[in-house]
Biotite code that builds the C-alpha atoms (Angstrom):
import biotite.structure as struc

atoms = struc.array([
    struc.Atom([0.000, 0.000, 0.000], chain_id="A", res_id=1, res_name="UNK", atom_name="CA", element="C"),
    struc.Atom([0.545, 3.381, -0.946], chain_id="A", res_id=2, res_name="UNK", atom_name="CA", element="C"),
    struc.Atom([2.171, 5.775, 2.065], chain_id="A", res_id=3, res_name="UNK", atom_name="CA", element="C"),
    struc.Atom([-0.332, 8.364, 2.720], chain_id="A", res_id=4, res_name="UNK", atom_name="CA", element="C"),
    struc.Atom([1.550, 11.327, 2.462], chain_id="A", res_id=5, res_name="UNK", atom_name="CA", element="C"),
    struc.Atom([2.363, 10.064, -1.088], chain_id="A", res_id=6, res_name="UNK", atom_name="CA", element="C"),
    struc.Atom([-1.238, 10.255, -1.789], chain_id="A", res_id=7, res_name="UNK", atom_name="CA", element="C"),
    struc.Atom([-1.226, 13.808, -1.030], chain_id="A", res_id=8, res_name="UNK", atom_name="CA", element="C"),
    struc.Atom([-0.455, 16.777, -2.917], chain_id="A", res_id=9, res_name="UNK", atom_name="CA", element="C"),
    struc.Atom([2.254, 18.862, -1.684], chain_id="A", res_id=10, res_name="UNK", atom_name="CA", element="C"),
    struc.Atom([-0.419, 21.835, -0.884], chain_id="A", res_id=11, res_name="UNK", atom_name="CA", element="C"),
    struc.Atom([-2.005, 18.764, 1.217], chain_id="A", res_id=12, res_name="UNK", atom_name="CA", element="C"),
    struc.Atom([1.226, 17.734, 2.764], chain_id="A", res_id=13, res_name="UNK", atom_name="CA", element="C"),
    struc.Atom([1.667, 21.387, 3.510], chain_id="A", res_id=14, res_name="UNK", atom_name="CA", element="C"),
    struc.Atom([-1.420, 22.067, 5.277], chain_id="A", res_id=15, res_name="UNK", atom_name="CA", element="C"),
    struc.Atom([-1.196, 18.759, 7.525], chain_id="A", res_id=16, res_name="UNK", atom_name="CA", element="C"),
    struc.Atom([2.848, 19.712, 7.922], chain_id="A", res_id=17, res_name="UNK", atom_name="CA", element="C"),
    struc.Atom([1.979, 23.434, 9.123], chain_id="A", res_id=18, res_name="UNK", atom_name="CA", element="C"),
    struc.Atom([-0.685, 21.663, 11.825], chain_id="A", res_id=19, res_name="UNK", atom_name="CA", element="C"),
    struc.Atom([1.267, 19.487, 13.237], chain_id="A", res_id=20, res_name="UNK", atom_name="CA", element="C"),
    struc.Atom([3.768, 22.614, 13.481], chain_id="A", res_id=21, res_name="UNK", atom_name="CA", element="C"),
    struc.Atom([1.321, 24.796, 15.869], chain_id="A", res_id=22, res_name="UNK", atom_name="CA", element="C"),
    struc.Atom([0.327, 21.280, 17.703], chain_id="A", res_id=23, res_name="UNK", atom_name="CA", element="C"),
    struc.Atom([3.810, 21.094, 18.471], chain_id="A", res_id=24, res_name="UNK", atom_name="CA", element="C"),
    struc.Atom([3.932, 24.940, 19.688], chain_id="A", res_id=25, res_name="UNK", atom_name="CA", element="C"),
    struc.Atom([1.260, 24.272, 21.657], chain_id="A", res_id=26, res_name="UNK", atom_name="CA", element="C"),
    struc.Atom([2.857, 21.239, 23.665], chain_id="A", res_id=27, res_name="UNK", atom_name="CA", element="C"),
    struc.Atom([6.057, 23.729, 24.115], chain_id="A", res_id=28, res_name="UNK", atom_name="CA", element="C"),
    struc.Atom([3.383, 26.236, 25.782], chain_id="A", res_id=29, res_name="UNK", atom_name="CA", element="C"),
    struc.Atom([1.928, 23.745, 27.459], chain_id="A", res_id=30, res_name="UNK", atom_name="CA", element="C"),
    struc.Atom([5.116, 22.720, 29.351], chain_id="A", res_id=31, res_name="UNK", atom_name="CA", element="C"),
    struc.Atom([5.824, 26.119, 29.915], chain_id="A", res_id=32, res_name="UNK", atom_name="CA", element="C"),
    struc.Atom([2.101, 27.233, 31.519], chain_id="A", res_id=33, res_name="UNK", atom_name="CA", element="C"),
    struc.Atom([1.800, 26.306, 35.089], chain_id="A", res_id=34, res_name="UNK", atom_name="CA", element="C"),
    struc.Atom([-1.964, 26.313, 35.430], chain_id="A", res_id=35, res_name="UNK", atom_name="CA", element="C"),
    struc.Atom([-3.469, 22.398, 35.334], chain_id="A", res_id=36, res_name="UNK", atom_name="CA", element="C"),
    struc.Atom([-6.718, 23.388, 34.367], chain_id="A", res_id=37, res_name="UNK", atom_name="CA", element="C"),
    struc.Atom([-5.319, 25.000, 31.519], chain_id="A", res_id=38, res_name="UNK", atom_name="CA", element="C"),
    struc.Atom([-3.198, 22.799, 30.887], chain_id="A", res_id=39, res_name="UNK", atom_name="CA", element="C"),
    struc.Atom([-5.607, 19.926, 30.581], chain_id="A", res_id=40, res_name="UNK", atom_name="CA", element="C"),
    struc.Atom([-7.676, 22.170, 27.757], chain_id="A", res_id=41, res_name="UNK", atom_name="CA", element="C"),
    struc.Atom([-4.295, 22.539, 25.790], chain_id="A", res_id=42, res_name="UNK", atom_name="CA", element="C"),
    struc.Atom([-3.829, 18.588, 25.871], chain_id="A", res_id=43, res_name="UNK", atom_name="CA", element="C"),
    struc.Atom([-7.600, 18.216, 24.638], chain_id="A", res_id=44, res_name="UNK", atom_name="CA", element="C"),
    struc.Atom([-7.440, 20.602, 21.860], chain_id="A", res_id=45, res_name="UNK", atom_name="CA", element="C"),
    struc.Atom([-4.214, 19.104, 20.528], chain_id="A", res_id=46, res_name="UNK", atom_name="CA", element="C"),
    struc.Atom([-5.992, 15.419, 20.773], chain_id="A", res_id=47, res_name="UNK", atom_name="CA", element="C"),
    struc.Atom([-8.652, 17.237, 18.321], chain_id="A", res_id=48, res_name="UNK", atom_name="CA", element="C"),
    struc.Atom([-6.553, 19.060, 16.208], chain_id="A", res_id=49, res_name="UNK", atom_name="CA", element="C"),
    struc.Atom([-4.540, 15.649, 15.476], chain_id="A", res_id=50, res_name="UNK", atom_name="CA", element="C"),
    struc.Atom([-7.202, 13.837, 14.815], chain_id="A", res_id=51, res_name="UNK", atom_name="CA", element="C"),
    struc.Atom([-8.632, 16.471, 12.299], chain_id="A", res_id=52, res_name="UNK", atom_name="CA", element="C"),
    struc.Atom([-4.919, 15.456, 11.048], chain_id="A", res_id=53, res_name="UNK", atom_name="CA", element="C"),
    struc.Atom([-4.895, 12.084, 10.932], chain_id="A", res_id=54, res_name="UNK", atom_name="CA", element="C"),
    struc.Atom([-8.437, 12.111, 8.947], chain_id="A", res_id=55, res_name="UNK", atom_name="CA", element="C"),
    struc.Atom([-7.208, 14.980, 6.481], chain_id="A", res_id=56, res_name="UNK", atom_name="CA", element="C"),
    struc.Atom([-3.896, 12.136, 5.748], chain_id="A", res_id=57, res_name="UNK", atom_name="CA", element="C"),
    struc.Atom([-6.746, 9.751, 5.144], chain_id="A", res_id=58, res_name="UNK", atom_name="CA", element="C"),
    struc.Atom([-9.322, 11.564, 3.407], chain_id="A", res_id=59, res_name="UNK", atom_name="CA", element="C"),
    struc.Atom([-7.160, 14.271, 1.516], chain_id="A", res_id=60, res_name="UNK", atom_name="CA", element="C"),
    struc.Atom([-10.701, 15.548, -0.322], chain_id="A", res_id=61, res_name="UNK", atom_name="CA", element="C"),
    struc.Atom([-11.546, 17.034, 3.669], chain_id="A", res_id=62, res_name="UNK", atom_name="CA", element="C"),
    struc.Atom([-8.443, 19.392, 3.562], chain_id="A", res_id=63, res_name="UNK", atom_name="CA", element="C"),
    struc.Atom([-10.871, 21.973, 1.054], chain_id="A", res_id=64, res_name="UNK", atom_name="CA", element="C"),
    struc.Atom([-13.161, 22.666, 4.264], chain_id="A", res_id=65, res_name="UNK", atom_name="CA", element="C"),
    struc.Atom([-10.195, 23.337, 6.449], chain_id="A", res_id=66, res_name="UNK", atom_name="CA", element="C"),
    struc.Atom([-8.092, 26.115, 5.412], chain_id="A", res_id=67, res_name="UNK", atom_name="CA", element="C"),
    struc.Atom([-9.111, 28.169, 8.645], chain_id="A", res_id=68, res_name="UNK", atom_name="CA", element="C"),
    struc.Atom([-7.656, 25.602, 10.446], chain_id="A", res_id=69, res_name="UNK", atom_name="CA", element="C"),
    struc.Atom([-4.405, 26.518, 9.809], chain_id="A", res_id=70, res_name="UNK", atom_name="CA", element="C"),
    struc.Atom([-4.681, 30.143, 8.224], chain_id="A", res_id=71, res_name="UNK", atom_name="CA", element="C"),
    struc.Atom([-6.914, 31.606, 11.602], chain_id="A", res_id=72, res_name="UNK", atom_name="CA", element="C"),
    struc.Atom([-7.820, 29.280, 14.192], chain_id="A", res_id=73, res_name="UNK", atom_name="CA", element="C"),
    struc.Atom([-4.588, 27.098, 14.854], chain_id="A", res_id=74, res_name="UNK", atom_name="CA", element="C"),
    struc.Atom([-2.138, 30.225, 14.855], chain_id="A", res_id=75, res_name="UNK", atom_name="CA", element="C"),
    struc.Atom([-4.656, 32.392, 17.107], chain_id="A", res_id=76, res_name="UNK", atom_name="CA", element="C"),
    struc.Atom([-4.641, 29.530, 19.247], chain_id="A", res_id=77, res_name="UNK", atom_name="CA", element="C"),
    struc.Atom([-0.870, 29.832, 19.516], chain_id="A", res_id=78, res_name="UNK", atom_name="CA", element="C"),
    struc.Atom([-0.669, 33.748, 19.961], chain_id="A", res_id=79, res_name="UNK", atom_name="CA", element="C"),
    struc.Atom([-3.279, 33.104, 23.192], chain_id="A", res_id=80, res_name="UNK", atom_name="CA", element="C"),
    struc.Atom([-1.285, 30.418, 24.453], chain_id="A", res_id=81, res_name="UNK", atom_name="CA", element="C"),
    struc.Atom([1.920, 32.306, 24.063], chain_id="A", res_id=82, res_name="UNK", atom_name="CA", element="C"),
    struc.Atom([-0.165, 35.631, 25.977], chain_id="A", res_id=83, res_name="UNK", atom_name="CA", element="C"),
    struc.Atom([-0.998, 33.105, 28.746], chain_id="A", res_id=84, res_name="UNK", atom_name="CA", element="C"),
    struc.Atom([2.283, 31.829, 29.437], chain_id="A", res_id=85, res_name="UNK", atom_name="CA", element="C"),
    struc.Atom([3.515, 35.772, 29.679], chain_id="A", res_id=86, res_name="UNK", atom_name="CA", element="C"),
    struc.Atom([0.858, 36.296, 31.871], chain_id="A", res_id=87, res_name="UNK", atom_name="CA", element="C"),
    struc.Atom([1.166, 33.714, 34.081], chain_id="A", res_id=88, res_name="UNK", atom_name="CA", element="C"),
    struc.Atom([4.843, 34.332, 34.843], chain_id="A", res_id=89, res_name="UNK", atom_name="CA", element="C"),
    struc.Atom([3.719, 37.736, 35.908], chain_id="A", res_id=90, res_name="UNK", atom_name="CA", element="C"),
    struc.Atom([4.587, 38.258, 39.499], chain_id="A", res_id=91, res_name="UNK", atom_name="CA", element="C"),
    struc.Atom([2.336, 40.670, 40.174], chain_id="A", res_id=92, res_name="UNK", atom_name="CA", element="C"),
    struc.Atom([-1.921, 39.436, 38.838], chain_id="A", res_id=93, res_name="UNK", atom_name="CA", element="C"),
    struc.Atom([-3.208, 42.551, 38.960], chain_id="A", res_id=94, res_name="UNK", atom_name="CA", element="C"),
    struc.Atom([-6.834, 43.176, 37.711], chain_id="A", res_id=95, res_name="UNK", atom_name="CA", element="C"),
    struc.Atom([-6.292, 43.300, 34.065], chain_id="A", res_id=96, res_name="UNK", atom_name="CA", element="C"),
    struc.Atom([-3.916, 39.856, 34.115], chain_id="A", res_id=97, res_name="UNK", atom_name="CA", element="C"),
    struc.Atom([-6.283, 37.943, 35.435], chain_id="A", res_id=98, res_name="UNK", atom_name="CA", element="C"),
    struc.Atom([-8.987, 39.727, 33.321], chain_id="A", res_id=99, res_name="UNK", atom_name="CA", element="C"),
    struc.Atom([-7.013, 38.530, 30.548], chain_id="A", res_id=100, res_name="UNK", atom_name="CA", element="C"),
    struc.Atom([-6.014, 35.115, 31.667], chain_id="A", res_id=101, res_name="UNK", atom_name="CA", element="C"),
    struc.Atom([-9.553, 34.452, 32.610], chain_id="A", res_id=102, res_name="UNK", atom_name="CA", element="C"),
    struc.Atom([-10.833, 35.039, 29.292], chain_id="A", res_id=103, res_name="UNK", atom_name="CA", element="C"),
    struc.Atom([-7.972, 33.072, 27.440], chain_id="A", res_id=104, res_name="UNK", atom_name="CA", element="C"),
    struc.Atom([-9.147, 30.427, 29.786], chain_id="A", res_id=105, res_name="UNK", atom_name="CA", element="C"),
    struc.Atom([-13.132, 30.284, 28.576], chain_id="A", res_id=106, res_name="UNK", atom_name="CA", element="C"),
    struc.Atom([-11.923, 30.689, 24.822], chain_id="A", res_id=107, res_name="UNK", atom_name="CA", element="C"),
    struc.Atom([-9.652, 27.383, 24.929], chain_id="A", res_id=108, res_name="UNK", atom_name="CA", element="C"),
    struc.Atom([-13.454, 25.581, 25.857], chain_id="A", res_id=109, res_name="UNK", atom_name="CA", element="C"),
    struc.Atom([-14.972, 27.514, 22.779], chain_id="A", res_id=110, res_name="UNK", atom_name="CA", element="C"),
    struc.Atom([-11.821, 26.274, 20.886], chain_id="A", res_id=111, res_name="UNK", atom_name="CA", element="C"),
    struc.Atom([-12.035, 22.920, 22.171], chain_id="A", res_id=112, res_name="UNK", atom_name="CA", element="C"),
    struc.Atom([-15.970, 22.696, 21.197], chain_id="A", res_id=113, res_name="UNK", atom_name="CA", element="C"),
    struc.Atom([-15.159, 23.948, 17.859], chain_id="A", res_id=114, res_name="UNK", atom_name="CA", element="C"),
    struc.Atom([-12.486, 21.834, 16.754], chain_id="A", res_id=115, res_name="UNK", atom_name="CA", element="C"),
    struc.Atom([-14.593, 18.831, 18.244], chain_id="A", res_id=116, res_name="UNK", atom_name="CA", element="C"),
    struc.Atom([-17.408, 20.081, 15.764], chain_id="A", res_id=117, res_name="UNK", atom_name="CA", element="C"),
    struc.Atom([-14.937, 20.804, 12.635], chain_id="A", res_id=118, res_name="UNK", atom_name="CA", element="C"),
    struc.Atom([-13.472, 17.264, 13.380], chain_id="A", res_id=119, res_name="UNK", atom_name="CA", element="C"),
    struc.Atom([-17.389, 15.763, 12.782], chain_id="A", res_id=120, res_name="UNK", atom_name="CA", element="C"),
    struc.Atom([-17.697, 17.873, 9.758], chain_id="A", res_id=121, res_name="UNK", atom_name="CA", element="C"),
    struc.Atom([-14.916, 15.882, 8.632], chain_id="A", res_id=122, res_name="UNK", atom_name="CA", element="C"),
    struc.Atom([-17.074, 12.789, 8.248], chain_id="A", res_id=123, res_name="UNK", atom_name="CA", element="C"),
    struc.Atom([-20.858, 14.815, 6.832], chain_id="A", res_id=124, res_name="UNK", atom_name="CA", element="C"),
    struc.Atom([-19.636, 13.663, 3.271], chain_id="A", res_id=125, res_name="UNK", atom_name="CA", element="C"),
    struc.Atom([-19.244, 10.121, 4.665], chain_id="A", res_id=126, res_name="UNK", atom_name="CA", element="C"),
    struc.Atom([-21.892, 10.037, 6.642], chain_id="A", res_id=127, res_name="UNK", atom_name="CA", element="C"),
    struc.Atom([-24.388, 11.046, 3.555], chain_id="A", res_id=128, res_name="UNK", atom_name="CA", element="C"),
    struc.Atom([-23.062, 8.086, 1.468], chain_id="A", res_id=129, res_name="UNK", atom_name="CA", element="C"),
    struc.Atom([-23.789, 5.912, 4.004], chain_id="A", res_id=130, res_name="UNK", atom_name="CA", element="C"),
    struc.Atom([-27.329, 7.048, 4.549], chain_id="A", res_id=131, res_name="UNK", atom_name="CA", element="C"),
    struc.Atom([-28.155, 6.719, 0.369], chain_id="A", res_id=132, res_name="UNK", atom_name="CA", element="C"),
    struc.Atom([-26.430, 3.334, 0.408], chain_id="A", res_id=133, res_name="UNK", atom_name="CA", element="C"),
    struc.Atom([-28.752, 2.087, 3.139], chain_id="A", res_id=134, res_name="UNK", atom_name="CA", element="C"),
    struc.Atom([-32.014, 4.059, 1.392], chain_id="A", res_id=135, res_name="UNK", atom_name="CA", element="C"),
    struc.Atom([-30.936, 2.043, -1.843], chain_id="A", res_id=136, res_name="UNK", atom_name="CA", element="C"),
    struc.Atom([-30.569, -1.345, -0.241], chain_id="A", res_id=137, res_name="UNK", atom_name="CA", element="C"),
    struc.Atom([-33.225, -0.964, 2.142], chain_id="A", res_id=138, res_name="UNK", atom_name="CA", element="C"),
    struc.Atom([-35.225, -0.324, -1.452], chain_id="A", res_id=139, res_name="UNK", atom_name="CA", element="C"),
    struc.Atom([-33.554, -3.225, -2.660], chain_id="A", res_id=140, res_name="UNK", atom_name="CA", element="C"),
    struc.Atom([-34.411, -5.829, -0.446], chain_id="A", res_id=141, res_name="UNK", atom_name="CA", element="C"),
    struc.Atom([-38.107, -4.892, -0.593], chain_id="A", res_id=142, res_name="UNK", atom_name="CA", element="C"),
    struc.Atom([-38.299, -4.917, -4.216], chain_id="A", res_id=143, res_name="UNK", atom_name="CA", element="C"),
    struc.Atom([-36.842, -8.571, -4.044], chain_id="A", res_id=144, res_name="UNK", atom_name="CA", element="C"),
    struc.Atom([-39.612, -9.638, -1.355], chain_id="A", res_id=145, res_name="UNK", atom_name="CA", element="C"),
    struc.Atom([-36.917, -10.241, 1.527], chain_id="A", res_id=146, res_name="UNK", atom_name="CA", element="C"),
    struc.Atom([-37.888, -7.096, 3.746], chain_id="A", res_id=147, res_name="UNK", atom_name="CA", element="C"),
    struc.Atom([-41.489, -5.269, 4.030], chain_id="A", res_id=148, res_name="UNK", atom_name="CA", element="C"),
    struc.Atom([-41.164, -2.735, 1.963], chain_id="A", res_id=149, res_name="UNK", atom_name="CA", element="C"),
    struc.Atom([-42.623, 0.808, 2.637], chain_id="A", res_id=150, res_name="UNK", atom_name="CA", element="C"),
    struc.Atom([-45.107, -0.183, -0.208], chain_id="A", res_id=151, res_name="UNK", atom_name="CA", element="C"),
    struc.Atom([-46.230, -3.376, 0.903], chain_id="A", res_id=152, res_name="UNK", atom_name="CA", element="C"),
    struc.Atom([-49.944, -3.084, 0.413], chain_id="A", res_id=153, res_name="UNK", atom_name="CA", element="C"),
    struc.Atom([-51.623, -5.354, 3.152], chain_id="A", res_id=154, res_name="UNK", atom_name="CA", element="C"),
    struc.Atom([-55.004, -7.378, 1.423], chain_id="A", res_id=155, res_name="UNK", atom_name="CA", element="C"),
])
């Protein structure tokens, strides 16, 4: 079998390449930011984000509905992360630091929730084939006489 970054293009190779760049400057932030709670968000948004990976290596024709991905949301996810950190070490949390920090904090959840949901998207052409393969052979077996078919007319 083929290896599957030969299957891809090298704009395809690219794109997965530059994610599994800003996962890997999120894991250096991560070491660096003290805060478990936060922490713990960074680790489930990089579980996401490399699984959005991993299916955009298998199903190259998914890369097309991601180029936010890695033109907006994985790079702004980087910058906060990075604003964090320099936050945190802050000696002094003064009003606006933790102002800040806080609302870092509640957009790694929104992050989180919306890579979960771009990571679904992912499989909507997949799942549509499967529903018109089951309406054809549900349609199928009736028309052979081995299921009740929605047009079975009772005497």
């Amino acid at each position: 079998e083929q290896d599957i970054s030969e299957r891809l293009t090298p704009e395809q190779r690219a794109f997965v390449a530059r994610g599994r760049d800003y996962v890997r400057q999120m894991d250096e932030l991560n070491a660096a930011i003290d805060d478990a709670a936060v922490s713990e968000r960074i680790t489930a948004i990089q579980d996401v984000v490399g699984r959005i990976l991993a299916r955009a290596e298998e199903e190259p024709a998914v890369i097309a509905g991601l180029d936010r991905l890695t033109a907006y949301y994985l790079p702004t996810t980087v910058k906060l992360l990075d604003a964090y950190d320099r936050l945190e070490e802050e000696p002094i949390q003064g009003e606006n630091i933790s102002s800040s920090r806080s609302e870092i904090e509640h957009t790694l959840e929104v992050l989180h929730s919306a890579f979960e949901k771009l990571f679904d998207d992912t499989y909507q052409d997949l799942s549509l084939d499967v529903s018109a393969d089951i309406s054809v052979l549900h349609a199928m077996l009736a028309q052979e006489g081995l299921t009740e078919g929605p047009f079975d007319v009772r005497p």
